[in-house]
N, CA, C and O atoms as a GROMACS GRO file, in nm:
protein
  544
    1UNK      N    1  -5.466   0.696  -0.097
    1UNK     CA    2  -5.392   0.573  -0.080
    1UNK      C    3  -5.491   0.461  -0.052
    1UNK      O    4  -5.549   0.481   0.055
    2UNK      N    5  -5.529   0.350  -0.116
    2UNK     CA    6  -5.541   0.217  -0.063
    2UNK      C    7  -5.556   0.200   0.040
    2UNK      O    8  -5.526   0.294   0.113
    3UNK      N    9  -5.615   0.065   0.112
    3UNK     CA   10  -5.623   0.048   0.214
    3UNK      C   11  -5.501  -0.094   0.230
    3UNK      O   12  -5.449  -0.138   0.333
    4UNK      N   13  -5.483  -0.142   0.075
    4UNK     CA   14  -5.391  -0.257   0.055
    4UNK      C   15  -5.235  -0.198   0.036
    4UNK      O   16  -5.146  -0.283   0.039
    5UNK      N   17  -5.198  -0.059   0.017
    5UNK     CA   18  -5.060  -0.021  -0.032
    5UNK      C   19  -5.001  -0.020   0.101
    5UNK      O   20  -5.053   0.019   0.206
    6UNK      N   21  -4.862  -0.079   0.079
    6UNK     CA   22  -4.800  -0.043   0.209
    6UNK      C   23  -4.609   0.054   0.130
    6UNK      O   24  -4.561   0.060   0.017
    7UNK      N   25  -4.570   0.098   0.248
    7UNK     CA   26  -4.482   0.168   0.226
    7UNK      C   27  -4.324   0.102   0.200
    7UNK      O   28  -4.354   0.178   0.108
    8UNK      N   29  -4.251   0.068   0.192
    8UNK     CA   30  -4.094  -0.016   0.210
    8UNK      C   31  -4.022   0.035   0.260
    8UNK      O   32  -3.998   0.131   0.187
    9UNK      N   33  -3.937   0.043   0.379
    9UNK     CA   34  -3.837   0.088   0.446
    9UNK      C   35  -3.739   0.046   0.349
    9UNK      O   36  -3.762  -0.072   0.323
   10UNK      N   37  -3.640   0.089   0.285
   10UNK     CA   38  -3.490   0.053   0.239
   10UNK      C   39  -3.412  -0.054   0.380
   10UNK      O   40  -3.448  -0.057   0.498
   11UNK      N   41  -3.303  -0.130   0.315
   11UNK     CA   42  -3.247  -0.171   0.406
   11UNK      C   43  -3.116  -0.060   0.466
   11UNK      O   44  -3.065   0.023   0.390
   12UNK      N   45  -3.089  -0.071   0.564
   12UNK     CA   46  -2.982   0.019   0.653
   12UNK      C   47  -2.841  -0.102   0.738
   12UNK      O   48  -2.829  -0.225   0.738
   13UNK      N   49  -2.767   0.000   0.793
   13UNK     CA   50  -2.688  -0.047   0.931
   13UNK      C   51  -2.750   0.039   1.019
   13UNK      O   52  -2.797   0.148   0.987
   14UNK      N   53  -2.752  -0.016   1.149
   14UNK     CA   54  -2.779   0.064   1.257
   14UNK      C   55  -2.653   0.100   1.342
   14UNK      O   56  -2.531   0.088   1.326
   15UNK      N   57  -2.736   0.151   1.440
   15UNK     CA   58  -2.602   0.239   1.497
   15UNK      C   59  -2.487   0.130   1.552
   15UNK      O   60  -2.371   0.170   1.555
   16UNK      N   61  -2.515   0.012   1.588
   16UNK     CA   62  -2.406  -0.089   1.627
   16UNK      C   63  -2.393  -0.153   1.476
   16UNK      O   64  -2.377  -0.273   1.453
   17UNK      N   65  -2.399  -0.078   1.405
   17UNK     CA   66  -2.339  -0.147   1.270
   17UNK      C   67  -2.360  -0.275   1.220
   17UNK      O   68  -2.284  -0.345   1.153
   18UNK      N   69  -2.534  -0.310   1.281
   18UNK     CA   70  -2.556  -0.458   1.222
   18UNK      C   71  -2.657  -0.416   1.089
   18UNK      O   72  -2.715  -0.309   1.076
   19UNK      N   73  -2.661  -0.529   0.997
   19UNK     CA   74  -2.774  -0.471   0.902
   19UNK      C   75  -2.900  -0.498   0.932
   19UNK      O   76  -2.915  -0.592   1.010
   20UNK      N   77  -3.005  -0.438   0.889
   20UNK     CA   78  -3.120  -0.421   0.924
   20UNK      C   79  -3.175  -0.451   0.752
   20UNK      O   80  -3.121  -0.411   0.648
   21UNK      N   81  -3.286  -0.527   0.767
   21UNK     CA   82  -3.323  -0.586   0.572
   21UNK      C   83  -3.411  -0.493   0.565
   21UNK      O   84  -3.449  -0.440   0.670
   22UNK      N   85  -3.459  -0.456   0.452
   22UNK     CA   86  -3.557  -0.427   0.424
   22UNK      C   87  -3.699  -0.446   0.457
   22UNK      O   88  -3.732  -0.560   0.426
   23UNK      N   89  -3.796  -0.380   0.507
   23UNK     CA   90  -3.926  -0.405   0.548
   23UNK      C   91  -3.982  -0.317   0.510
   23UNK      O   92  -3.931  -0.209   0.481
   24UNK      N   93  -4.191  -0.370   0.493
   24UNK     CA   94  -4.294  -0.305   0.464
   24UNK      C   95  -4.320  -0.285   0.530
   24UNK      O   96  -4.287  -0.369   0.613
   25UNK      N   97  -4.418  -0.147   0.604
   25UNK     CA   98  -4.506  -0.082   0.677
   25UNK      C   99  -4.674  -0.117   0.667
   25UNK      O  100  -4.730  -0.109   0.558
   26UNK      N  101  -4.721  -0.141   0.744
   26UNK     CA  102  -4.683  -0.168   0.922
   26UNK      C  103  -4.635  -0.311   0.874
   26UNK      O  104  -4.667  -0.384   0.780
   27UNK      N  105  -4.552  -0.317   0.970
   27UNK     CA  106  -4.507  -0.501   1.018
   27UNK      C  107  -4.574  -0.550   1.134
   27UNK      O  108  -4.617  -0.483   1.228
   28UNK      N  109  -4.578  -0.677   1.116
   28UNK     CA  110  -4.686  -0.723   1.205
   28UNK      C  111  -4.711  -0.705   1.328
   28UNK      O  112  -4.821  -0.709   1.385
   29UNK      N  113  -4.586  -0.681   1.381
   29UNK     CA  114  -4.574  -0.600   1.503
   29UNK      C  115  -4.588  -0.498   1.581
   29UNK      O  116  -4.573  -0.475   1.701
   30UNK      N  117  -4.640  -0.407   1.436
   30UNK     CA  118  -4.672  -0.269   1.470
   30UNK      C  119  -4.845  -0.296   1.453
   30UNK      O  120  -4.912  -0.399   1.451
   31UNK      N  121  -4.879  -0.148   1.440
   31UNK     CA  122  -5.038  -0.132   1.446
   31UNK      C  123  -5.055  -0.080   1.327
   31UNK      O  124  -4.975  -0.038   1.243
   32UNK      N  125  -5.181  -0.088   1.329
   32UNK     CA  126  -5.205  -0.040   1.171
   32UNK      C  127  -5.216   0.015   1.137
   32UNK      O  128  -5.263   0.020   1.023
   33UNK      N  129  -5.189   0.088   1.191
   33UNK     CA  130  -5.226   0.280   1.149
   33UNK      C  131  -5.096   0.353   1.127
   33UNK      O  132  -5.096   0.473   1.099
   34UNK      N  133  -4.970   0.271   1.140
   34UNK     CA  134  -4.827   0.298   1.136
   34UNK      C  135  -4.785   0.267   0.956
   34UNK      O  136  -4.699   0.182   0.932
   35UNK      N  137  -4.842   0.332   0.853
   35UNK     CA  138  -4.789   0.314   0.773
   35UNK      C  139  -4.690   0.394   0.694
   35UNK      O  140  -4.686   0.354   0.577
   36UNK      N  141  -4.608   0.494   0.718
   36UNK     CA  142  -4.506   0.506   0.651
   36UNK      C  143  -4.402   0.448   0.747
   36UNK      O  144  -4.396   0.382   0.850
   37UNK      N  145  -4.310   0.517   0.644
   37UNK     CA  146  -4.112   0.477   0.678
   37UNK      C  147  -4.106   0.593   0.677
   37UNK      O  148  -4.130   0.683   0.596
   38UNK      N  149  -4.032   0.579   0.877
   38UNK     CA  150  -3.992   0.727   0.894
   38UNK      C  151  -3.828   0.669   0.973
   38UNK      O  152  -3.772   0.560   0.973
   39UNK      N  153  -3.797   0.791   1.029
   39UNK     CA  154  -3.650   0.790   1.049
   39UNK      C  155  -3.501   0.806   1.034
   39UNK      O  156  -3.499   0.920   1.082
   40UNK      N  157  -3.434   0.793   1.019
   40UNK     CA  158  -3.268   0.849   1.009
   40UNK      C  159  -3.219   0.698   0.932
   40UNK      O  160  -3.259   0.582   0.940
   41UNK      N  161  -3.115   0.764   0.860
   41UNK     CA  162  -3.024   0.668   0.795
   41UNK      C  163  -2.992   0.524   0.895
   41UNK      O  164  -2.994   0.411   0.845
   42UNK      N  165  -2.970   0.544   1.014
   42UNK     CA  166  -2.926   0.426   1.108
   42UNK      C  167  -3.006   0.391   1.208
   42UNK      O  168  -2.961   0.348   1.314
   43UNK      N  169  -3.129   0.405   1.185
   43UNK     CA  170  -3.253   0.408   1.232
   43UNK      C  171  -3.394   0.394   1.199
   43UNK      O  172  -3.468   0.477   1.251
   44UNK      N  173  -3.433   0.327   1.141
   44UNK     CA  174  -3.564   0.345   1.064
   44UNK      C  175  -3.673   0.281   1.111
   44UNK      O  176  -3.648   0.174   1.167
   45UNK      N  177  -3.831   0.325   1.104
   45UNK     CA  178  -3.945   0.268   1.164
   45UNK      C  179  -4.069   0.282   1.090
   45UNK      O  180  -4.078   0.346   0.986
   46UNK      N  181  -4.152   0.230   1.140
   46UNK     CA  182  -4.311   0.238   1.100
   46UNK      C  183  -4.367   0.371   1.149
   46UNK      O  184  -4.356   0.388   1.270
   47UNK      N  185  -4.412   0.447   1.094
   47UNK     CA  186  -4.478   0.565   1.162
   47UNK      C  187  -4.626   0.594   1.096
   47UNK      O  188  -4.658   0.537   0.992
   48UNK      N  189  -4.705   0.677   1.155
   48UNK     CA  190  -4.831   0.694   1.096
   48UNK      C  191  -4.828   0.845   1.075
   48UNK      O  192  -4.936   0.898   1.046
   49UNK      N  193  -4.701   0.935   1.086
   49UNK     CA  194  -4.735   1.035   0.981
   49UNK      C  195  -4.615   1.056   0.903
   49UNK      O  196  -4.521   1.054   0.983
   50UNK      N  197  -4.578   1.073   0.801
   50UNK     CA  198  -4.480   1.133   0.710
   50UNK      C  199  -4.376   1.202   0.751
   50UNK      O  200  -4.410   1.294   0.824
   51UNK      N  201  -4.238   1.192   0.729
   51UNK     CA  202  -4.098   1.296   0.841
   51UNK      C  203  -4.154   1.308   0.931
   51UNK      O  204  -4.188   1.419   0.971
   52UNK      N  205  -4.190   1.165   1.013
   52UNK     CA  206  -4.159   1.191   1.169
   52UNK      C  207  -4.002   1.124   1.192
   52UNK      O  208  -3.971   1.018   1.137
   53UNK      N  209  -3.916   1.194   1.273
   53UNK     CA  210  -3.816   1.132   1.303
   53UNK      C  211  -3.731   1.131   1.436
   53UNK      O  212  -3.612   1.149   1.465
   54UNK      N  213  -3.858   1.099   1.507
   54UNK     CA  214  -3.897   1.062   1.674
   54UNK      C  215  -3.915   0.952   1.675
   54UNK      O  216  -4.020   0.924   1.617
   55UNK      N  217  -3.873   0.887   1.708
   55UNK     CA  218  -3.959   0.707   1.741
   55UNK      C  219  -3.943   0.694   1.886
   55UNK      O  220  -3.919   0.586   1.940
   56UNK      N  221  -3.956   0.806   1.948
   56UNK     CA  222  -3.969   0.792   2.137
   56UNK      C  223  -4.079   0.837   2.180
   56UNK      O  224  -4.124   0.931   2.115
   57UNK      N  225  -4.153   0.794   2.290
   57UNK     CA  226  -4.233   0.887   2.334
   57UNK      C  227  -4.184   1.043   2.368
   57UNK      O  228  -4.069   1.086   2.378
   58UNK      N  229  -4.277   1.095   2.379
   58UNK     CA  230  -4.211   1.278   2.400
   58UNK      C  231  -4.222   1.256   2.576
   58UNK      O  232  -4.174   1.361   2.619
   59UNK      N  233  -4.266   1.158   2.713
   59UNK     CA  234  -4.264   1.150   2.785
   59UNK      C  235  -4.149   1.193   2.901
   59UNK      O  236  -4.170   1.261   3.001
   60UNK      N  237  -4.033   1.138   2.860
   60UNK     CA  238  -3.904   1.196   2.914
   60UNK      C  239  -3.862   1.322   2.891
   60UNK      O  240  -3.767   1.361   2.959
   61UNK      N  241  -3.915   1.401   2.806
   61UNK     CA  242  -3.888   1.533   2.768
   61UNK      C  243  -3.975   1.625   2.909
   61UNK      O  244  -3.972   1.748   2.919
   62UNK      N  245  -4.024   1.562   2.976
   62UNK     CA  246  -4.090   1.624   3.080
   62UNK      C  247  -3.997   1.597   3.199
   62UNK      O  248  -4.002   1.685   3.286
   63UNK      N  249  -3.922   1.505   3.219
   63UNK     CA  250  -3.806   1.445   3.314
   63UNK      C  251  -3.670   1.583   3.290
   63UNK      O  252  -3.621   1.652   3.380
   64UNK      N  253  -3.639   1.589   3.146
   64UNK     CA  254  -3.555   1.725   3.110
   64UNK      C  255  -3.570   1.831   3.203
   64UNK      O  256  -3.507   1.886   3.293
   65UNK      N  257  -3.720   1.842   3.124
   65UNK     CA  258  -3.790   1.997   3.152
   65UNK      C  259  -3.770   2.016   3.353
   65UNK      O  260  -3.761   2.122   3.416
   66UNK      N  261  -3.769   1.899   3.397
   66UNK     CA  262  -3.814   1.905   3.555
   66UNK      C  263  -3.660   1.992   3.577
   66UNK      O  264  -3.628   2.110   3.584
   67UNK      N  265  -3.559   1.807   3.587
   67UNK     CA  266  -3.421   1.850   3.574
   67UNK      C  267  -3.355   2.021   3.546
   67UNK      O  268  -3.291   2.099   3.616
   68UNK      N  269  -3.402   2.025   3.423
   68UNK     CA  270  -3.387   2.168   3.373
   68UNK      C  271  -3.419   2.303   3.476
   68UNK      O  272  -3.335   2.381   3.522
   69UNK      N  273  -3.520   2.305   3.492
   69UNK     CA  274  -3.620   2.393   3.600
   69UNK      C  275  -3.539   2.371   3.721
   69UNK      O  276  -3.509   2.478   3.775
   70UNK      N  277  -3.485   2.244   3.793
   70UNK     CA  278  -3.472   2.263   3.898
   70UNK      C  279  -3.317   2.316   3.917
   70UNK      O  280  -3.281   2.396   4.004
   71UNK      N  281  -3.238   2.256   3.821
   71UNK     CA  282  -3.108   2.356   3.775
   71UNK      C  283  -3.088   2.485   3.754
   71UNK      O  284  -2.994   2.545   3.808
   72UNK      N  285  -3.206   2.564   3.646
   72UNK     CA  286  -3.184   2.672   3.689
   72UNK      C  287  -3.254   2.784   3.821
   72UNK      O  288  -3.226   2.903   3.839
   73UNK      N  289  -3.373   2.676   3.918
   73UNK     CA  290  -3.387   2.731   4.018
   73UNK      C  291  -3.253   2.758   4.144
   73UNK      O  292  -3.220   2.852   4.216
   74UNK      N  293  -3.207   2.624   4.123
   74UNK     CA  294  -3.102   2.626   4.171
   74UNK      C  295  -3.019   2.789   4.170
   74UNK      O  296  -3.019   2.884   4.248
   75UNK      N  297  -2.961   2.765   4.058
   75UNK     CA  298  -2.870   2.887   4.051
   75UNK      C  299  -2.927   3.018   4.034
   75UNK      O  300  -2.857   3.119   4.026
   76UNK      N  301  -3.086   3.020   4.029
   76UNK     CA  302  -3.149   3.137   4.073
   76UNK      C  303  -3.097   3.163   4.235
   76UNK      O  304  -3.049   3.265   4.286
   77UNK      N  305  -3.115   3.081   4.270
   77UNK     CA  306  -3.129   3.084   4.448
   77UNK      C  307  -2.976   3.145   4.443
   77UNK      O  308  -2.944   3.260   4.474
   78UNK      N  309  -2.898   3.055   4.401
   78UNK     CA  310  -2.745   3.077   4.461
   78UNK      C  311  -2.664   3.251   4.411
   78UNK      O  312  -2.565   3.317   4.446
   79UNK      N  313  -2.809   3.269   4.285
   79UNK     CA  314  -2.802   3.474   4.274
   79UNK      C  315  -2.838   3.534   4.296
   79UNK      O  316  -2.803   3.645   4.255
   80UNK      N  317  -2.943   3.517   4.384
   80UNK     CA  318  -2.995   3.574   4.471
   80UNK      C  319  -2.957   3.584   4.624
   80UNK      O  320  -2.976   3.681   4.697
   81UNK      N  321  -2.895   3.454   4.661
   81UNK     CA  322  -2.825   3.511   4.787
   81UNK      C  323  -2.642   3.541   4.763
   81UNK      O  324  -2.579   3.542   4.869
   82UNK      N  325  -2.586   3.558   4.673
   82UNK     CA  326  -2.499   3.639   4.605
   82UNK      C  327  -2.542   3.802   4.645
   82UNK      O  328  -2.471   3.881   4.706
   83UNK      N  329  -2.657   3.824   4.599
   83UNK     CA  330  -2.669   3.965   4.525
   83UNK      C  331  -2.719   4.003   4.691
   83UNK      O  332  -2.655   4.102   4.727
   84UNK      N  333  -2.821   3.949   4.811
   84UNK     CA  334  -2.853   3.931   4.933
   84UNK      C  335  -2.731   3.996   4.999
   84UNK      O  336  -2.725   4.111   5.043
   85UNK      N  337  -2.586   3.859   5.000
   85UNK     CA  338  -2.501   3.918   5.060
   85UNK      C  339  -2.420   4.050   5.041
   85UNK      O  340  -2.382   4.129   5.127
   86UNK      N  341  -2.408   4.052   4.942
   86UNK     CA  342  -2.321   4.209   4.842
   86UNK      C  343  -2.430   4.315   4.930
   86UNK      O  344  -2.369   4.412   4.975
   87UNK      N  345  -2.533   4.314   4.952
   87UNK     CA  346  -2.615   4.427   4.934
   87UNK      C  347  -2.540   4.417   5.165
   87UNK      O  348  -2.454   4.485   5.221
   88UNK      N  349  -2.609   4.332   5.205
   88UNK     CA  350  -2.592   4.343   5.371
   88UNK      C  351  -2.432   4.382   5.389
   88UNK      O  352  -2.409   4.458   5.484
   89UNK      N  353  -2.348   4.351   5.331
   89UNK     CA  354  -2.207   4.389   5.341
   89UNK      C  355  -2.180   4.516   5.337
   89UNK      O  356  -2.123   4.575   5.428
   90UNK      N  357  -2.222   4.573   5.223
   90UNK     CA  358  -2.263   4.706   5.140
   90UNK      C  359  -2.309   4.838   5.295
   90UNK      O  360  -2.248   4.938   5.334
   91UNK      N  361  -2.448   4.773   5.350
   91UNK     CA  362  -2.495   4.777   5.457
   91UNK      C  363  -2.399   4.826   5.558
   91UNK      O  364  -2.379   4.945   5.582
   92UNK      N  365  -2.328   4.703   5.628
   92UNK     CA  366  -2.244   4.695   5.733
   92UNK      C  367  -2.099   4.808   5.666
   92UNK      O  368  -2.022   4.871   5.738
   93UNK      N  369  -2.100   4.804   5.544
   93UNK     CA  370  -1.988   4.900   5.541
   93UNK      C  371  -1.985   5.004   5.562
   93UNK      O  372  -1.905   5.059   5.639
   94UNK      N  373  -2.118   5.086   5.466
   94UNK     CA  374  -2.122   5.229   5.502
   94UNK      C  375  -2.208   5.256   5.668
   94UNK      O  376  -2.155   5.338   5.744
   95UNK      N  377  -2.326   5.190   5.710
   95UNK     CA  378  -2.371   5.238   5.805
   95UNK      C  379  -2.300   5.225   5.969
   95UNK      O  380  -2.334   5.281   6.073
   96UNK      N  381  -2.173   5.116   5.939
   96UNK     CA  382  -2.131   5.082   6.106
   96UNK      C  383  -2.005   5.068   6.095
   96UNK      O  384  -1.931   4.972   6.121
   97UNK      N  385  -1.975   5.224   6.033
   97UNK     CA  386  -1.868   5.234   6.039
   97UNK      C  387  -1.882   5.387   6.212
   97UNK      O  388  -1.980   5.447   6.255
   98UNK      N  389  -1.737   5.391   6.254
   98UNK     CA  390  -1.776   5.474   6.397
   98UNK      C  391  -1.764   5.639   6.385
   98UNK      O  392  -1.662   5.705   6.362
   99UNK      N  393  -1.892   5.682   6.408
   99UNK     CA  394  -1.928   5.800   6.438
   99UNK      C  395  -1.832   5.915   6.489
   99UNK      O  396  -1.787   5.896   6.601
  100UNK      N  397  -1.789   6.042   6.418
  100UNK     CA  398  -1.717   6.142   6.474
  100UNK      C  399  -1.764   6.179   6.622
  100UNK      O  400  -1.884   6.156   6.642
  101UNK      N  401  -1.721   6.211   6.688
  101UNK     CA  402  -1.778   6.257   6.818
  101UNK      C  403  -1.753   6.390   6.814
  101UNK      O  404  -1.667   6.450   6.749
  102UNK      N  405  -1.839   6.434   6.892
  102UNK     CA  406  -1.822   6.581   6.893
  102UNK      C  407  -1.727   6.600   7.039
  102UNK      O  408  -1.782   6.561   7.143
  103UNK      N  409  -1.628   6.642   7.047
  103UNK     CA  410  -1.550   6.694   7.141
  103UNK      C  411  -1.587   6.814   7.216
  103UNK      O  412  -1.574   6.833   7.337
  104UNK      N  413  -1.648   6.914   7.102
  104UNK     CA  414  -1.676   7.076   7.178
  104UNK      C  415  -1.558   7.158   7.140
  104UNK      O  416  -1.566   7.280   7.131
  105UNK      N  417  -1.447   7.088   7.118
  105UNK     CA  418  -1.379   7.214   7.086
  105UNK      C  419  -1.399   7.295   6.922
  105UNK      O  420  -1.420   7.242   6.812
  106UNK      N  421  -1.391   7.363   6.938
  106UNK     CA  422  -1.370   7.439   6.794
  106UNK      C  423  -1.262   7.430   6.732
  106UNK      O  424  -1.169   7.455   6.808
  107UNK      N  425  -1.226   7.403   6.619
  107UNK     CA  426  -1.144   7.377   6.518
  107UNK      C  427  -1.100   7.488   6.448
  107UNK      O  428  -1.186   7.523   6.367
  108UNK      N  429  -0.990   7.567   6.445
  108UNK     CA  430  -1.008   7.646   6.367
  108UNK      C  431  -0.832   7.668   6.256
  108UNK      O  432  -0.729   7.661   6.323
  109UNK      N  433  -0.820   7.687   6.140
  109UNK     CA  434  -0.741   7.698   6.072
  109UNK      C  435  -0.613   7.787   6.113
  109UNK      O  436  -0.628   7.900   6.067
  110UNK      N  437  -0.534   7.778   6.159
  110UNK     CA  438  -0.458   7.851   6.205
  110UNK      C  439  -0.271   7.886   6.085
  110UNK      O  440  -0.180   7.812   6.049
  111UNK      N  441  -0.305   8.050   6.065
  111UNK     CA  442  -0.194   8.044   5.955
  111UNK      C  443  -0.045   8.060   6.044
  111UNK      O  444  -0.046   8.002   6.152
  112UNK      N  445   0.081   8.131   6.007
  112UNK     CA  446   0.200   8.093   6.047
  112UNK      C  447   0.144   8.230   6.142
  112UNK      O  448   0.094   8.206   6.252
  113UNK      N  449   0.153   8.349   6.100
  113UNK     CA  450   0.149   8.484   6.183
  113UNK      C  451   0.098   8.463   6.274
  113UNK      O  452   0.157   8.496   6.377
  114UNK      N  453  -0.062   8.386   6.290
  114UNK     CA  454  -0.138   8.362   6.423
  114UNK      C  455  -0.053   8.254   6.516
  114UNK      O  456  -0.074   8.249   6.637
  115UNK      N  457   0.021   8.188   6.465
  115UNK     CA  458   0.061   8.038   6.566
  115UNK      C  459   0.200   8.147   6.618
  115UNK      O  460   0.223   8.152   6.739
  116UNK      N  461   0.268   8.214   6.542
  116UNK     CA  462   0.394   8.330   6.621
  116UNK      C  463   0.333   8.393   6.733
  116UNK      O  464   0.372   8.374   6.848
  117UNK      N  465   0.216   8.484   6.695
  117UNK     CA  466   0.188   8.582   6.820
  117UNK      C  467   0.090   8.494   6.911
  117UNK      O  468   0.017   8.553   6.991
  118UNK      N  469   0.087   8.381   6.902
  118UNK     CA  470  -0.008   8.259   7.020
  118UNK      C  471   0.123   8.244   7.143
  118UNK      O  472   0.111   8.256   7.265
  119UNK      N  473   0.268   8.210   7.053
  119UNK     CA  474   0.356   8.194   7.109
  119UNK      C  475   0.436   8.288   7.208
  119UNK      O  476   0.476   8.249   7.318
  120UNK      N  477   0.457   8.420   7.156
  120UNK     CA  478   0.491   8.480   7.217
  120UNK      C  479   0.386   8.546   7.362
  120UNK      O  480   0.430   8.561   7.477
  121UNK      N  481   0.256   8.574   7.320
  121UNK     CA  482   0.154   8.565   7.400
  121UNK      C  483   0.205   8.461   7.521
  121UNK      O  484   0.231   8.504   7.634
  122UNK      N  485   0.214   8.356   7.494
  122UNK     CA  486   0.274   8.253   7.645
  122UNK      C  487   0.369   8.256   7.684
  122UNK      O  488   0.400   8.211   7.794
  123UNK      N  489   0.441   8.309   7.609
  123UNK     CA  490   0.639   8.362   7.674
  123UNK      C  491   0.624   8.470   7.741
  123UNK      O  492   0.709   8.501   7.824
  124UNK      N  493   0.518   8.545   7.721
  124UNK     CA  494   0.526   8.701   7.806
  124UNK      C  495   0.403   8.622   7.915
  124UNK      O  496   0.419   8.625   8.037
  125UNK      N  497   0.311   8.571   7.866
  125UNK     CA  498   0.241   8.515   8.022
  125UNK      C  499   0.367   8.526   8.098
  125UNK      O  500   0.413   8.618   8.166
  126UNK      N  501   0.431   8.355   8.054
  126UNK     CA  502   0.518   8.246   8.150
  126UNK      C  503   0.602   8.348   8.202
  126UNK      O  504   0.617   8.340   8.324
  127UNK      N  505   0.671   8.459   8.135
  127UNK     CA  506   0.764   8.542   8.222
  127UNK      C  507   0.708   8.658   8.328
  127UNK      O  508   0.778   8.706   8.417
  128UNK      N  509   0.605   8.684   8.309
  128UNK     CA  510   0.477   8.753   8.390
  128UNK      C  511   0.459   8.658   8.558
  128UNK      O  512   0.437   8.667   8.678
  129UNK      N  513   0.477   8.607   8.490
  129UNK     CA  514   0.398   8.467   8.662
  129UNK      C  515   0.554   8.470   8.702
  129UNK      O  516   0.572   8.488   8.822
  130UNK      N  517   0.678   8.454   8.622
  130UNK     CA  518   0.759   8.387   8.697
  130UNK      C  519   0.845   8.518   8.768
  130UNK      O  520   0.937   8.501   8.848
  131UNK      N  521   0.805   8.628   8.731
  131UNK     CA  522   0.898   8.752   8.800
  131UNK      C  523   0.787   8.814   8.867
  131UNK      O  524   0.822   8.904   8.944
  132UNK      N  525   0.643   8.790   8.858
  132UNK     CA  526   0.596   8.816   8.986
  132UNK      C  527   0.581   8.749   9.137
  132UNK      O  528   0.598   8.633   9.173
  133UNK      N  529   0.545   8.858   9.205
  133UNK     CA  530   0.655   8.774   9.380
  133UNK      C  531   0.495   8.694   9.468
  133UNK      O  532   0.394   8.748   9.513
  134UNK      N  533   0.522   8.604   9.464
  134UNK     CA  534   0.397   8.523   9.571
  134UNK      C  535   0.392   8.565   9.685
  134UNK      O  536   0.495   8.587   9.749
  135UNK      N  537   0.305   8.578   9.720
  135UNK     CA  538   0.222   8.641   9.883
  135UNK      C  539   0.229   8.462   9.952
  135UNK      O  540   0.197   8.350   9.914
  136UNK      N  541   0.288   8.523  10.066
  136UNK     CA  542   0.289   8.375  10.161
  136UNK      C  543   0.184   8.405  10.237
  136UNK      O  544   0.145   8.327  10.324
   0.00000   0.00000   0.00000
């Protein structure tokens, strides 16, 4: 390319729907090293490389990125003390809950035949004590 060729933007509307005329690259306003036409149908500019169709700095994309990061630290935190509490609950459920005590007695399964002759066993005590005669 020349050092004399310049590029022509087509004319457009922009996004508030005013028209925008036609212009050569760079315009005087720009620098000189901005010579194509880059940009979107409702948007168009001077650029210095070919399909660029950014005309922002990439600067605020670091403002995102912060935003971004600190959003999902955020809700890191708020799953982590989620998952914190589930686990101490978890904790308090199974370990403090209250202890069997040991009484000492023995436990033992008792069928119908054994609980009959337990019974009668104390009917022949109780009538044993009560028809024998006390010493004064």
């Amino acid at each position: 390319m020349s050092g004399d060729a310049s590029v022509t933007c087509a004319s457009y509307y922009n996004a508030n729907n005013k028209f925008v005329d036609t212009f050569s690259c760079p315009r005087q306003e720009d620098e000189a090293d901005l010579l194509y036409c880059c940009g979107f149908v409702d948007l168009k500019y001077c650029c210095n490389e070919p399909g660029n169709y950014f005309p922002y700095k990439h600067g605020y994309m670091w403002t995102l990125s912060i935003g971004a990061l600190i959003g999902l630290g955020v809700a890191a935190l708020v799953l982590l003390a989620f998952i914190i509490t589930v686990c101490v609950l978890c904790y308090l459920f199974l370990y403090t809950k209250p202890q069997r005590l040991d009484s000492g007695l023995k436990l033992q399964h008792l069928d119908s035949s054994s609980i009959k002759e337990g019974k009668r066993k104390a009917k022949t005590e109780y009538l044993n004590l009560a028809t024998t005669p006390m010493n004064e």
